[in-house]
N, C-alpha and C positions, 0 to 999 in steps of 0.2 A: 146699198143694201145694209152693211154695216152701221155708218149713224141711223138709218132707219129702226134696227134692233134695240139700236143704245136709246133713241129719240124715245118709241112706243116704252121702253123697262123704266126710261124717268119720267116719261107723264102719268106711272102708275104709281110713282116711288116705292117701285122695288132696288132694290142692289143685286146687284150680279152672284152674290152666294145666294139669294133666294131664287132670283132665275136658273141659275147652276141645280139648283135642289128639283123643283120643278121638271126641266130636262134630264135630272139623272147625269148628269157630268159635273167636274170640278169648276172652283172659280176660274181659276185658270182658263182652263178647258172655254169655259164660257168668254170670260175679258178677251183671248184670241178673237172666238168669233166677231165682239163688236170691233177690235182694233182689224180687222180684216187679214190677220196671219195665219190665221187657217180656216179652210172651206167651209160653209154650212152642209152638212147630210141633208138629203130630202128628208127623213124622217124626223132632222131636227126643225128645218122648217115648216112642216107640216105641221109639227108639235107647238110652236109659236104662234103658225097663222090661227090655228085653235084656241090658244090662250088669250091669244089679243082681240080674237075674232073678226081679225084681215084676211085679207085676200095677201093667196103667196104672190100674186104678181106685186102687188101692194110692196111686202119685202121687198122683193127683190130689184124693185125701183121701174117696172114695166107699166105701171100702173101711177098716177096720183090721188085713185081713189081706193080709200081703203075696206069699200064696201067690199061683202063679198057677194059677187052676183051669180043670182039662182036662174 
């Protein structure tokens, strides 16, 4: 799940202060989530599969397709 956050923010070329800004948390705060030292909140992944417009299973690595299916 982790490289999958980091993979989706650099095939946009964002950096993690503009993802940070986006989500409402610090860089920090943010570099944690892709290094996997601290959890993602459902609302933060919610907030991602929105932004990138994947599927949370996608995230979270349950999934290899990043559609989101209706």
């Amino acid at each position: 799940m982790y490289k999958r956050i980091r993979d989706l923010r650099e095939d946009k070329d964002l950096t993690q202060k503009r993802m940070a800004k986006e989500l409402n948390c610090s860089q920090q705060v943010y570099s944690n989530y892709e290094l996997g030292q601290r959890d993602i909140p459902t609302d933060i992944l919610i907030k991602l599969s929105n932004f990138y417009n994947v599927s949370v299973d996608y995230i979270l690595g349950i999934s290899d397709n990043p559609n989101i299916q209706k």
